[in-house]
ROSE-4610 file (N, C-alpha, C; in Angstrom, 1 decimal, always signed):
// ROSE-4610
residu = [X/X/X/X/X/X/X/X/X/X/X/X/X/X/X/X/X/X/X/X/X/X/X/X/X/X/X/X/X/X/X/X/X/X/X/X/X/X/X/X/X/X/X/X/X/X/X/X/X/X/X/X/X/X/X/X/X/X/X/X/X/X/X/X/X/X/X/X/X/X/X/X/X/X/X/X/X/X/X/X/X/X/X/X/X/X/X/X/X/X/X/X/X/X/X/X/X/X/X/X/X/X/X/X/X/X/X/X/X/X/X/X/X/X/X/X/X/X/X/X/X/X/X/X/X/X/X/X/X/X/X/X/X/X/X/X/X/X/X/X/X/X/X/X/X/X/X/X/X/X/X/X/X/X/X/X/X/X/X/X/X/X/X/X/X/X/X/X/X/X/X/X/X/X/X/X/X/X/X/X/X/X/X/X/X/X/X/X/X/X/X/X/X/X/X/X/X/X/X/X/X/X/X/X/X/X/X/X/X/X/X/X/X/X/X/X/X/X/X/X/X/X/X/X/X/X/X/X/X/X/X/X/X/X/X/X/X/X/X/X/X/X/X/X/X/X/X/X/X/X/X/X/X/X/X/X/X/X/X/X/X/X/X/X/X/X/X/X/X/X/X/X/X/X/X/X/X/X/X/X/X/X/X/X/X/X/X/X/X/X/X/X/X/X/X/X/X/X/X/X/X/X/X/X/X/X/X/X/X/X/X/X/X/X/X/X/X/X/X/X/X/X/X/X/X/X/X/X/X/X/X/X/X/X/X/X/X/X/X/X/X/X/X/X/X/X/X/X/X/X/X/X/X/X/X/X/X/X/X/X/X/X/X/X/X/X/X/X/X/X/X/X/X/X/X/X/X/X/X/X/X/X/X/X/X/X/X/X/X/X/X/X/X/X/X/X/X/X/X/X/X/X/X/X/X/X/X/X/X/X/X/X/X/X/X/X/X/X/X/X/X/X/X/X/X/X/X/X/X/X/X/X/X/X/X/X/X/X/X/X/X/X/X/X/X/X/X/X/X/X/X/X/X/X/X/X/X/X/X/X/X/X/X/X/X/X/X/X/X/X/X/X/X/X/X/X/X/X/X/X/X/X/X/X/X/X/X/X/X/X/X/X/X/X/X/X/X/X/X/X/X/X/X/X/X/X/X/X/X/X/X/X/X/X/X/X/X/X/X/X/X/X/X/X/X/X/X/X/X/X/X/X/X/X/X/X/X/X/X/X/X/X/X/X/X/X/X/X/X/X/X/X/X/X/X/X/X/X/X/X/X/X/X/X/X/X/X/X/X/X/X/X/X/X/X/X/X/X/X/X/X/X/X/X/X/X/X/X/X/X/X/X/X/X/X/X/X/X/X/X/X/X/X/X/X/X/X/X/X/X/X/X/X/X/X/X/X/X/X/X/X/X/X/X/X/X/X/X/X/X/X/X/X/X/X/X/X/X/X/X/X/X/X/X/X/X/X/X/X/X/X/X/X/X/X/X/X/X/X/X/X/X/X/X/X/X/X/X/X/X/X/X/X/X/X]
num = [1/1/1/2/2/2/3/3/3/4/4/4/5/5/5/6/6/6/7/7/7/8/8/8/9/9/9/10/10/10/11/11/11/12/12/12/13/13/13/14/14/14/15/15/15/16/16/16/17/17/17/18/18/18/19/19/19/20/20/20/21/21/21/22/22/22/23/23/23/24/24/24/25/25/25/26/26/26/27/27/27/28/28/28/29/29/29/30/30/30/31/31/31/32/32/32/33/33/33/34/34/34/35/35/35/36/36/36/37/37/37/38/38/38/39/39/39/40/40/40/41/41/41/42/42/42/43/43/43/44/44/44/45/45/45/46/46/46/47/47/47/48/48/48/49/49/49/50/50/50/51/51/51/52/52/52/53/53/53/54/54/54/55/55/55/56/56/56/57/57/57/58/58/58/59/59/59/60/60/60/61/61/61/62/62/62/63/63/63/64/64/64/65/65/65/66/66/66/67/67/67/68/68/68/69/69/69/70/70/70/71/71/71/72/72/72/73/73/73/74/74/74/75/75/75/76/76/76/77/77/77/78/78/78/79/79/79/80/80/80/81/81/81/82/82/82/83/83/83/84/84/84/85/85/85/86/86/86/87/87/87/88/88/88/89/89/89/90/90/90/91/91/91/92/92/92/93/93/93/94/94/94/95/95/95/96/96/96/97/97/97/98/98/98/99/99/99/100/100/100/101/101/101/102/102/102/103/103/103/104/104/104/105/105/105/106/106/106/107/107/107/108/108/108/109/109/109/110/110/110/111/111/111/112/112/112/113/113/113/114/114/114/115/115/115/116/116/116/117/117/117/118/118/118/119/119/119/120/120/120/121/121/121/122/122/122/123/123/123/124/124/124/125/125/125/126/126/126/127/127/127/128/128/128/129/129/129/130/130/130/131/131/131/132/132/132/133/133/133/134/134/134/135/135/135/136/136/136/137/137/137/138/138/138/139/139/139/140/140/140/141/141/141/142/142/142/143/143/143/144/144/144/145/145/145/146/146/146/147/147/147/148/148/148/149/149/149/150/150/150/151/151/151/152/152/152/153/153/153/154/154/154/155/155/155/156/156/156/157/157/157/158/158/158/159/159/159/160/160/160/161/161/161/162/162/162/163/163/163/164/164/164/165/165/165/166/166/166/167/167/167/168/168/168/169/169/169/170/170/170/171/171/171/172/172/172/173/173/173/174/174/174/175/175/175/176/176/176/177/177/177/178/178/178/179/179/179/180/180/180/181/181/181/182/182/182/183/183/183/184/184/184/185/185/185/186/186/186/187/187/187/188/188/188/189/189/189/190/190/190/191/191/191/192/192/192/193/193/193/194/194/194/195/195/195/196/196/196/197/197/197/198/198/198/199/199/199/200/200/200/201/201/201/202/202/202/203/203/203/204/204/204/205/205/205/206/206/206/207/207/207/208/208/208/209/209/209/210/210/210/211/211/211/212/212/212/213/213/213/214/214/214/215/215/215/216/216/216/217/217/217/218/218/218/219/219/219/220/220/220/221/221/221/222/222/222/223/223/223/224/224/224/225/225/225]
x = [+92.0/+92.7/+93.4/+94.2/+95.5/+95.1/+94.3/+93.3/+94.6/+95.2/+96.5/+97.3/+97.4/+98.2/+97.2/+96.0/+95.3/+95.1/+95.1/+95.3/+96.1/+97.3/+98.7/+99.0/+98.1/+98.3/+98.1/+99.1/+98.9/+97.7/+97.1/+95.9/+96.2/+95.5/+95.4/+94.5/+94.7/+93.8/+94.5/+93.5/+93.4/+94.4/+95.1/+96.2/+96.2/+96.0/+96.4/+94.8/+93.6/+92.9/+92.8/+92.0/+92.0/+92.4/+91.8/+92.5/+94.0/+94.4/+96.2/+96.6/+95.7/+96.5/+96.9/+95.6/+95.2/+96.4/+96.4/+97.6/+98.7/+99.2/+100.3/+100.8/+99.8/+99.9/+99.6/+98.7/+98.9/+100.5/+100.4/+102.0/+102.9/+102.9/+103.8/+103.8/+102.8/+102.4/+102.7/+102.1/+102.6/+103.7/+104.5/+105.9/+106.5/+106.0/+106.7/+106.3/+105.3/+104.6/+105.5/+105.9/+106.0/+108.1/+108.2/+109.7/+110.4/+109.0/+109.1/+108.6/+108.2/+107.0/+108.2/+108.6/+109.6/+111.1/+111.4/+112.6/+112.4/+111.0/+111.0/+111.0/+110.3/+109.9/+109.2/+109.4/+108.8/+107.0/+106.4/+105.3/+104.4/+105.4/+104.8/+104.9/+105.3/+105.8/+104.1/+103.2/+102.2/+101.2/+101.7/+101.6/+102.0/+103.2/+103.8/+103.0/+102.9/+102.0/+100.8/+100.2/+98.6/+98.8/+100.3/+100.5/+100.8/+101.5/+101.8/+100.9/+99.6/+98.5/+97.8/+97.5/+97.3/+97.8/+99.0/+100.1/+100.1/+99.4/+99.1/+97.9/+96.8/+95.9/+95.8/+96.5/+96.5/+97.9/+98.4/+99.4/+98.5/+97.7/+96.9/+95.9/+95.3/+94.2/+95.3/+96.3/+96.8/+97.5/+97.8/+98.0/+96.8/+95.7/+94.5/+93.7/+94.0/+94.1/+94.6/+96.0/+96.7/+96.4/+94.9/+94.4/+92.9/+92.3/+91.4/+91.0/+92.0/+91.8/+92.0/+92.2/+92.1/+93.2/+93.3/+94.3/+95.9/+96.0/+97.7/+97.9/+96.9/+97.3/+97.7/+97.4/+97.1/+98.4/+98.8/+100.4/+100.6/+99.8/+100.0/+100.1/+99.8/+100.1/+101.5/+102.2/+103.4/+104.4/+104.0/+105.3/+106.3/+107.7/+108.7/+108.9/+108.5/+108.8/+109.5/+110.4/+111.7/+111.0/+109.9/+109.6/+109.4/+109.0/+108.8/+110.0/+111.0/+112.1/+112.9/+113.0/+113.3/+113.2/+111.7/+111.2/+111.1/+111.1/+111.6/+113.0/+113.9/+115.2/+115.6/+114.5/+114.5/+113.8/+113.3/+112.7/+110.7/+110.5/+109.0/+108.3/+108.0/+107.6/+106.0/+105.4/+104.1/+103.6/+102.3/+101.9/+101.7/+102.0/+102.2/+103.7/+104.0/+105.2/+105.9/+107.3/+107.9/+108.7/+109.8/+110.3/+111.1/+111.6/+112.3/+111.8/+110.6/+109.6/+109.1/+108.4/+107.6/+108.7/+110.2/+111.0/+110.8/+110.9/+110.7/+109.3/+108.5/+107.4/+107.2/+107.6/+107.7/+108.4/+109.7/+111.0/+110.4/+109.4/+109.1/+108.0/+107.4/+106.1/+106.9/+108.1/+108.5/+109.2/+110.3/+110.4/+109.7/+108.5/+107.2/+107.1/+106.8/+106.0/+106.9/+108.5/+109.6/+109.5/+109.3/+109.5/+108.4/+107.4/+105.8/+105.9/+106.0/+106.5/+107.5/+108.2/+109.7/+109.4/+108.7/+107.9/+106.9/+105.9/+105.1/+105.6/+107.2/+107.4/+108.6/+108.7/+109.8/+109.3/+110.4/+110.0/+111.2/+110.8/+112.0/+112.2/+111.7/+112.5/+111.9/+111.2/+110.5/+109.3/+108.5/+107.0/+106.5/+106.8/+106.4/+106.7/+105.7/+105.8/+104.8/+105.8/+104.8/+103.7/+102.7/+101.3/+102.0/+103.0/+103.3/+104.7/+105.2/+106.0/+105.9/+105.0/+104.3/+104.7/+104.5/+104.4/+105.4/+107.0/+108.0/+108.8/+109.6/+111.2/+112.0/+112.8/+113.2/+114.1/+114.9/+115.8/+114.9/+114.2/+113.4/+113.3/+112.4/+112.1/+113.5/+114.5/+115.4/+116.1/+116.1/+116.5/+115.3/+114.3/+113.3/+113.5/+113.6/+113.9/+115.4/+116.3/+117.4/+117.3/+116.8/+116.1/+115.9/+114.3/+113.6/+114.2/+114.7/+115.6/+116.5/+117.0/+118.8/+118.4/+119.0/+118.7/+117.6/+116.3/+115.3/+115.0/+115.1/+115.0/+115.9/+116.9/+118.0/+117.7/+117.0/+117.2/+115.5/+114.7/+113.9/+113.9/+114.5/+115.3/+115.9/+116.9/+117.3/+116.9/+115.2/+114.7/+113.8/+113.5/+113.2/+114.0/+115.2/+116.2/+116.3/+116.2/+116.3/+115.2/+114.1/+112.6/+113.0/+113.0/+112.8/+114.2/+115.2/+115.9/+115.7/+114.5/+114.4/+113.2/+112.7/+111.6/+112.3/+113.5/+114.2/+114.9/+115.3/+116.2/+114.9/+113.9/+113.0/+112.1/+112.3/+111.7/+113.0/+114.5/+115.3/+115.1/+114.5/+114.7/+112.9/+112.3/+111.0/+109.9/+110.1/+108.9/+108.6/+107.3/+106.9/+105.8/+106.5/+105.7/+105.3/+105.4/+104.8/+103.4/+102.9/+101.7/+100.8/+100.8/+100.2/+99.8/+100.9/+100.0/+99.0/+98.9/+98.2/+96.7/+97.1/+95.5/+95.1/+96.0/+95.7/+96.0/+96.3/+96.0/+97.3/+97.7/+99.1/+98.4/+99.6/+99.7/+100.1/+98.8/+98.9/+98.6/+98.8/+98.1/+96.8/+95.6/+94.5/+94.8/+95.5/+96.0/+95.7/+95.9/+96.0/+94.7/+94.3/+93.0/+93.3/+92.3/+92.0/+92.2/+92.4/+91.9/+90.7/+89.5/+88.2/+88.6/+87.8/+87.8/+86.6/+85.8/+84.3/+84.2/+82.9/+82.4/+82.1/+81.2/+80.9/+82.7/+83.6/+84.9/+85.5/+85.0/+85.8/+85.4/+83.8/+83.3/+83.2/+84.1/+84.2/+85.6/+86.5/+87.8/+87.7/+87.1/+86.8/+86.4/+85.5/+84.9/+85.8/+87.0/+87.8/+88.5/+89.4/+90.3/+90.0/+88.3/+87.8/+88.2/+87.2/+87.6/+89.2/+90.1/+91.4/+92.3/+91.4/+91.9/+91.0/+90.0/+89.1/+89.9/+90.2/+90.6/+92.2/+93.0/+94.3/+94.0/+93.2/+92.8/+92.1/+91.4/+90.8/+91.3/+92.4/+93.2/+94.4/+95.0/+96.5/+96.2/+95.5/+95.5/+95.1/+94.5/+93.9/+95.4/+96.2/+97.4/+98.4/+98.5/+99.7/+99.5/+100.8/+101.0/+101.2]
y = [+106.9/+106.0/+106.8/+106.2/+107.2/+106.8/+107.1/+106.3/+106.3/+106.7/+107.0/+106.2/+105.6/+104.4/+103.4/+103.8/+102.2/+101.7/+103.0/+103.3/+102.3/+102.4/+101.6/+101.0/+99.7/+98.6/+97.7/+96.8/+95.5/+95.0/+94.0/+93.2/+92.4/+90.9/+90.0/+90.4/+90.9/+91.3/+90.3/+90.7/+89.9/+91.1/+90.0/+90.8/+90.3/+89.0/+88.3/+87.7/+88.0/+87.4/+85.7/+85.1/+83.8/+83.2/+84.3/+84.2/+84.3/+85.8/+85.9/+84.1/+83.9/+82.6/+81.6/+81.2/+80.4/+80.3/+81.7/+81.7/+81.3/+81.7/+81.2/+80.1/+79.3/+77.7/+77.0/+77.3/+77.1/+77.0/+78.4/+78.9/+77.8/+77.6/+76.4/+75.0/+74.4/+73.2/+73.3/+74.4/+74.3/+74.3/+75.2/+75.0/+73.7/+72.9/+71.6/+70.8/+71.0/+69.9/+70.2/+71.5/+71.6/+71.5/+71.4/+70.7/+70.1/+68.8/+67.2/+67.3/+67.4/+67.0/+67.0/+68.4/+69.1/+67.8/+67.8/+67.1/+65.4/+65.3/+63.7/+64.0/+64.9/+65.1/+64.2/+63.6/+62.9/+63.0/+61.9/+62.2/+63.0/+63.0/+64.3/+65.6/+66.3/+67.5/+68.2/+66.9/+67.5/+67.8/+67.4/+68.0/+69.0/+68.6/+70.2/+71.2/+71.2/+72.1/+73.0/+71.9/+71.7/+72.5/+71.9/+72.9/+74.5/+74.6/+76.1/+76.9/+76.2/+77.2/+77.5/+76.1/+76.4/+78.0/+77.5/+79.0/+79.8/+80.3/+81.3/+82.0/+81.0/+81.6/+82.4/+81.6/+82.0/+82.9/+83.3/+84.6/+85.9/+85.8/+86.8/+86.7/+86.3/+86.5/+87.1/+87.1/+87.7/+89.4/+88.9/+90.7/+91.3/+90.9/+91.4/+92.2/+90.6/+90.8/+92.1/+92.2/+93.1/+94.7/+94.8/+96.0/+96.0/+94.9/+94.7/+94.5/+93.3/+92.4/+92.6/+92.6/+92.8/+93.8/+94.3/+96.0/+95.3/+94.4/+94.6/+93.4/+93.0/+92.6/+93.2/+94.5/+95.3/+95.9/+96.3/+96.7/+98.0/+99.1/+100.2/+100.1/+99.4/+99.0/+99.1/+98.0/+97.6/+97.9/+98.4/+98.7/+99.6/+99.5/+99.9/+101.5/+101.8/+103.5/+103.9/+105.3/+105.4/+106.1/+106.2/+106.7/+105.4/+104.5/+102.6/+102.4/+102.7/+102.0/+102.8/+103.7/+104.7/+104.7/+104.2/+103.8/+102.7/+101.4/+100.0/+100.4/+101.3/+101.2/+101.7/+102.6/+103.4/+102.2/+100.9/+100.3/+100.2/+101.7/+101.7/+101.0/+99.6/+98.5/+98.9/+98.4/+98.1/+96.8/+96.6/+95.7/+95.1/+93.7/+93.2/+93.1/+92.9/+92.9/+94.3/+93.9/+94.9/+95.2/+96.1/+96.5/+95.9/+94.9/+93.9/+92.7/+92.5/+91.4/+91.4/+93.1/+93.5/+93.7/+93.8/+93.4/+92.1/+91.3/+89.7/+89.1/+89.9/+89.7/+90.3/+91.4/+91.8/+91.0/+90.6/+90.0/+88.5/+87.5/+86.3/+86.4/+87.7/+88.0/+88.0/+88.7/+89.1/+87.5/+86.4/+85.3/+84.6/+84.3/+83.6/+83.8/+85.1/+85.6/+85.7/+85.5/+85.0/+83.7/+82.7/+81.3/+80.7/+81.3/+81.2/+81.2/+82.7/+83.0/+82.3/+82.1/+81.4/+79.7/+79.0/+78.2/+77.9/+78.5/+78.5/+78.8/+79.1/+79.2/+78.1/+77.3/+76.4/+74.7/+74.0/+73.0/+71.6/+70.5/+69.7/+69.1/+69.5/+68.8/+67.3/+66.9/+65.6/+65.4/+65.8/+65.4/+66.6/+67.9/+68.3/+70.0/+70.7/+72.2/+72.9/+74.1/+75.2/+75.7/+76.6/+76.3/+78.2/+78.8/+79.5/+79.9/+78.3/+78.0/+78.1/+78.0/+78.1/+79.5/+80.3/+81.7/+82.6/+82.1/+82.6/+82.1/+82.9/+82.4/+81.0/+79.7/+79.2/+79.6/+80.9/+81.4/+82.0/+82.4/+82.7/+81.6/+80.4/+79.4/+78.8/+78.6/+78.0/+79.1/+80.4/+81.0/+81.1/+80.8/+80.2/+79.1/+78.4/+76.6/+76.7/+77.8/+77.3/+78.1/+79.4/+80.3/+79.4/+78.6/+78.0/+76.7/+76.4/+74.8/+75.2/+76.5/+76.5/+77.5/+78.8/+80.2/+80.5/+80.6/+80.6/+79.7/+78.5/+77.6/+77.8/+78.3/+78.4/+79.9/+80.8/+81.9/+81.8/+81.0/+80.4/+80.4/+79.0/+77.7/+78.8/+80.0/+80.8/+81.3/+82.2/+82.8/+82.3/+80.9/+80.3/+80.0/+79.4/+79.3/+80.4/+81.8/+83.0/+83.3/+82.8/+82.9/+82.3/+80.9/+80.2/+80.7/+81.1/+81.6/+83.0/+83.4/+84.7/+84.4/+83.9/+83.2/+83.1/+82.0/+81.1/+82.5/+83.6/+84.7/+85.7/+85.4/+86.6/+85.9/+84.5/+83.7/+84.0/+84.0/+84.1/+85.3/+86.5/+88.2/+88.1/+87.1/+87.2/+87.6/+87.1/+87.4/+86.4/+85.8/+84.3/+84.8/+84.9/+85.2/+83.9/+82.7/+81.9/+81.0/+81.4/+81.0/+82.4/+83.7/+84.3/+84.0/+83.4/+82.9/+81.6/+81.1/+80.1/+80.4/+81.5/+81.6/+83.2/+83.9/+85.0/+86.5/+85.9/+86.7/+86.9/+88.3/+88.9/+90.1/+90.7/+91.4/+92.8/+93.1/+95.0/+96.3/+96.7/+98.1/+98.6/+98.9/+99.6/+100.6/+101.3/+102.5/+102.1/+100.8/+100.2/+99.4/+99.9/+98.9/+96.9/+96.6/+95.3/+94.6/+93.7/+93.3/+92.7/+93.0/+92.3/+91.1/+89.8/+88.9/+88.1/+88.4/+87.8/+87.0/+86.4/+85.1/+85.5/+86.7/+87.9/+87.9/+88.6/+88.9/+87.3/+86.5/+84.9/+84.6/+84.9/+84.3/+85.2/+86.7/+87.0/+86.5/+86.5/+86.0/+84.8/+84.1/+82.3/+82.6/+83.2/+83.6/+84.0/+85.2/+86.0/+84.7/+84.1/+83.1/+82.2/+81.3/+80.5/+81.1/+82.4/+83.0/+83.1/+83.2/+83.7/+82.0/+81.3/+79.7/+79.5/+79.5/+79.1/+79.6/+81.2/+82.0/+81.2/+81.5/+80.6/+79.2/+78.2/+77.1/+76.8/+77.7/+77.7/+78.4/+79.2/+79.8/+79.3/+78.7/+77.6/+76.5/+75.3/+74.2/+73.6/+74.4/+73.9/+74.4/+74.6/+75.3/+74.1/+73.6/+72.9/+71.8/+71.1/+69.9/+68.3]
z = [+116.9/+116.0/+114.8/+114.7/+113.3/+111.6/+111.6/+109.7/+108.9/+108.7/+108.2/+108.5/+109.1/+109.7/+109.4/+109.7/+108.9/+107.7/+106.8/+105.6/+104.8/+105.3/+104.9/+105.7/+106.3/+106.8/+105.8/+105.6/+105.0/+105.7/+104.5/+104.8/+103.4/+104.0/+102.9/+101.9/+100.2/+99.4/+97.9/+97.1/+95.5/+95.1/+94.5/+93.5/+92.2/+91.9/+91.0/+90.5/+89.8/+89.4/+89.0/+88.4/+88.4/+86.7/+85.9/+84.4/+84.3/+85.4/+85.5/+86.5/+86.8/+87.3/+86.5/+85.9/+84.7/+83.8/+83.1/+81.6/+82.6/+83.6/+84.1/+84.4/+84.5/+84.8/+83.3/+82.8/+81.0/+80.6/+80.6/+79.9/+80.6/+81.9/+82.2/+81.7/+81.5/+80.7/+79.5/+78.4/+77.3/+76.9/+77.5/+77.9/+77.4/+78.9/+79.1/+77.9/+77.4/+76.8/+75.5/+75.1/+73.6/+73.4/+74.2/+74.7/+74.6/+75.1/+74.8/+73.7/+73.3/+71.7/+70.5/+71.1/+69.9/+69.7/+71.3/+70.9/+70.5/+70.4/+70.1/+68.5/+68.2/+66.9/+66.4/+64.4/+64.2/+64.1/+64.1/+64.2/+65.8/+66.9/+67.7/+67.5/+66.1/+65.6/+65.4/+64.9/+65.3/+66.5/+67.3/+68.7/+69.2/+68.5/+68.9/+68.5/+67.4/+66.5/+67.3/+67.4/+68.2/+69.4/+70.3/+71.4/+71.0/+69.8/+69.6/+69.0/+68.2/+68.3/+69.7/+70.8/+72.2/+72.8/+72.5/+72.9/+71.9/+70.7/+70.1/+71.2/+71.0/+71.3/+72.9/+74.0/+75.0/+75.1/+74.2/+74.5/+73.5/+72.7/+72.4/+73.6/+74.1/+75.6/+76.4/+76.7/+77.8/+77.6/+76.0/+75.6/+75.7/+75.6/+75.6/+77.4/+78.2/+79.0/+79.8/+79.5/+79.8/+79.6/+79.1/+78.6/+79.5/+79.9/+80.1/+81.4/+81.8/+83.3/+84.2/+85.3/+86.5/+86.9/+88.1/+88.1/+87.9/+88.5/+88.5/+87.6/+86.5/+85.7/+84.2/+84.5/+83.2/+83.3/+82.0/+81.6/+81.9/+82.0/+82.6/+84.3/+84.5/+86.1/+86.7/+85.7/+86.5/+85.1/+84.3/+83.1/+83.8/+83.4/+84.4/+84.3/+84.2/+84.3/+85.1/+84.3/+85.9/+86.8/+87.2/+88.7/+89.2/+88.8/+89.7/+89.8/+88.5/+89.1/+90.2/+90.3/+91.4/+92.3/+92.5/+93.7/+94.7/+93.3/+93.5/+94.6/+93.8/+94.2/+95.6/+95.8/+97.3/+98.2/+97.8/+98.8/+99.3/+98.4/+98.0/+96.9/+97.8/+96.7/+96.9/+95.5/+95.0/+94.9/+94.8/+95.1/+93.2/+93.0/+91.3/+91.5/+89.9/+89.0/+89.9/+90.3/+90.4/+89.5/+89.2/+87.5/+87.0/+87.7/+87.1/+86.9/+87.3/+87.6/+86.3/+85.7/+84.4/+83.1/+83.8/+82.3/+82.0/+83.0/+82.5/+81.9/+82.5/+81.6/+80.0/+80.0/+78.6/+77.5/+78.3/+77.7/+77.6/+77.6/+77.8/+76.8/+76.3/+76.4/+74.3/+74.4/+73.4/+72.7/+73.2/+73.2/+73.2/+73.2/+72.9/+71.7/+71.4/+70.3/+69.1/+69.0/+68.3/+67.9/+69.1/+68.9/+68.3/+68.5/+67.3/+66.4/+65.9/+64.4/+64.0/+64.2/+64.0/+63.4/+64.7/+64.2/+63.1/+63.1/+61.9/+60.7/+60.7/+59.1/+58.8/+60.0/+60.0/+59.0/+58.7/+58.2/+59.0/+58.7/+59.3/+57.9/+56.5/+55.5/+55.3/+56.3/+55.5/+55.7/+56.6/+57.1/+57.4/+58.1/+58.7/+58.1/+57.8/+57.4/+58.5/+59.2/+59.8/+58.7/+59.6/+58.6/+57.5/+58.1/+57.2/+56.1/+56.0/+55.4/+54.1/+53.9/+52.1/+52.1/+52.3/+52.3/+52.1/+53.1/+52.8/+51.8/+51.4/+50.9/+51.8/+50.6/+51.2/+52.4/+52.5/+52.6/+54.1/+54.4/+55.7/+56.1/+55.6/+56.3/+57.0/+56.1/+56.7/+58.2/+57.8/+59.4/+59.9/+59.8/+60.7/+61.9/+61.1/+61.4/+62.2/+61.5/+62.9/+64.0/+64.3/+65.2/+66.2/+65.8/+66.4/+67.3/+66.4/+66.9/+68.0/+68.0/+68.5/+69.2/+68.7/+69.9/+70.6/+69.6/+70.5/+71.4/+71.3/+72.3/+73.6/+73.0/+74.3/+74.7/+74.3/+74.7/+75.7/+75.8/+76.4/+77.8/+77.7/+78.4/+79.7/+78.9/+79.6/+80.7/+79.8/+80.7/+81.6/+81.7/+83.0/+83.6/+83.6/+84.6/+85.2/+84.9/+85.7/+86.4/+85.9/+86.4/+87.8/+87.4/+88.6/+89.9/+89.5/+90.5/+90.8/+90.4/+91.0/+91.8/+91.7/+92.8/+93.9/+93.8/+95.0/+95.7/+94.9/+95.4/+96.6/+95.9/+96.6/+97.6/+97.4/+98.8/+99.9/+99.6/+101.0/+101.2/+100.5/+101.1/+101.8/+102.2/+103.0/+101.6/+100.0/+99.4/+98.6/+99.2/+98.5/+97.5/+96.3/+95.0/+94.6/+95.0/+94.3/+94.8/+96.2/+96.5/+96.1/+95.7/+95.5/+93.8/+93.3/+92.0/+92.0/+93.3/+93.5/+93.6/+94.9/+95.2/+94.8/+94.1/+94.3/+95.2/+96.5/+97.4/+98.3/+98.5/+99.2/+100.1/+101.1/+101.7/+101.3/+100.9/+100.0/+101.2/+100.7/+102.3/+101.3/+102.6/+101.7/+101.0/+100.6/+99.8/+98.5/+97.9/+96.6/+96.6/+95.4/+95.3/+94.9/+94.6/+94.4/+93.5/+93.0/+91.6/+91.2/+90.3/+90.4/+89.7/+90.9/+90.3/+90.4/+90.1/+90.3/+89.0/+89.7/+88.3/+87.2/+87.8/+85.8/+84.9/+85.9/+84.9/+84.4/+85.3/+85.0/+83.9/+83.8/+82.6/+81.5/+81.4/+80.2/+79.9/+80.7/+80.2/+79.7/+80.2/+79.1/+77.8/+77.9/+76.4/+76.0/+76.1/+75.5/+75.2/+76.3/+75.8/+74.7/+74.7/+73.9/+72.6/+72.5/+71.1/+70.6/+71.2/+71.0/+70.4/+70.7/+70.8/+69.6/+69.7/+68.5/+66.9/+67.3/+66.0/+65.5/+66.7/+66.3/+65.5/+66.3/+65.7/+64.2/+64.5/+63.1/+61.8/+62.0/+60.9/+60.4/+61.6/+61.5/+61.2/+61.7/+61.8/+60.1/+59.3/+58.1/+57.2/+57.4/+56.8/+57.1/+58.2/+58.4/+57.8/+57.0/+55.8/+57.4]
């Protein structure tokens, strides 16, 4: 038998942990939820709110994550370096984020973390002050407030429309990335290890996340008018 050839046989393996699943389906909800919330305004502005410490907390668990969690969820994994992209380009794919996969993650990672800030210092002028509005200049808050309202929202909005047609693009080239964020599990060659996803790592990432939710919550929420 040729080990070498067995080596680098695909086999169904964990790529994607159950925490990397988690924030992903989160992040989609809160999404939607802070969307609607935002464009009704009014008194669901504190929803909105409520959703954007949600999404504080759970985009610090995943930077965290990203240091910590499972192999191909960690940023040294899949960050684009020109030997991945090189190799992306020659057709020697890896198993995760490939380098255009991990710009978009960065690039969503970085728009998030705009439209937060951006948020918390915004105000709508009659009922409603981000919890770090107090804090700036009128003159921030207000390019705060249109940031958040207008470009960042559109520059968003954007990057899921690309998301989701790069899904649809890499489901017609034979690659269904979107049930591997379901269950986890793709066709890797044993060459590449695994991602651990056992009940011990599940249940430190809840704790990580709780705390990460807890700290957002408990620091923001007593601030906002």
């Amino acid at each position: 038998m040729d080990h070498s050839s067995l080596s680098s046989s695909p086999n169904l393996r964990r790529v994607w942990d159950l925490p990397t699943r988690l924030f992903h389906w989160v992040l989609v909800l809160l999404m939607i939820g802070m969307v609607i919330t935002g464009n009704i305004g009014g008194e669901m502005l504190q929803w909105h709110a409520r959703m954007g410490y949600a999404l504080l907390g759970t985009l610090v668990f995943r930077l965290i994550w990203g240091f910590v969690g499972g192999h191909w969820s960690r940023f040294v994994h899949f960050f684009p370096t020109p030997a991945r992209v090189a190799a992306y380009v020659q057709g020697r794919h890896r198993p995760g984020h490939n380098p255009l996969g991990a710009l978009s993650i960065f690039a969503v990672l970085v728009l998030l973390g705009m439209q937060l800030a951006s948020g918390m210092m915004a105000t709508d002028d009659i009922s409603f002050n981000g919890p770090l509005n107090a804090m700036v200049s009128e003159d921030w808050a207000d390019a705060a407030t249109d940031w958040h309202k207008h470009l960042g929202k559109l520059l968003l909005l954007g990057w899921v429309v690309l998301h989701v047609l790069a899904i649809v693009w890499h489901k017609r080239k034979g690659h269904r990335l979107l049930p591997a964020m379901l269950h986890g599990d793709a066709q890797i060659a044993n060459i590449y290890p695994e991602s651990k996803d056992n009940w011990g790592r599940r249940l430190f990432a809840l704790v990580l996340w709780l705390a990460c939710m807890g700290l957002a919550f408990a620091y923001l929420l007593p601030l906002t008018v």
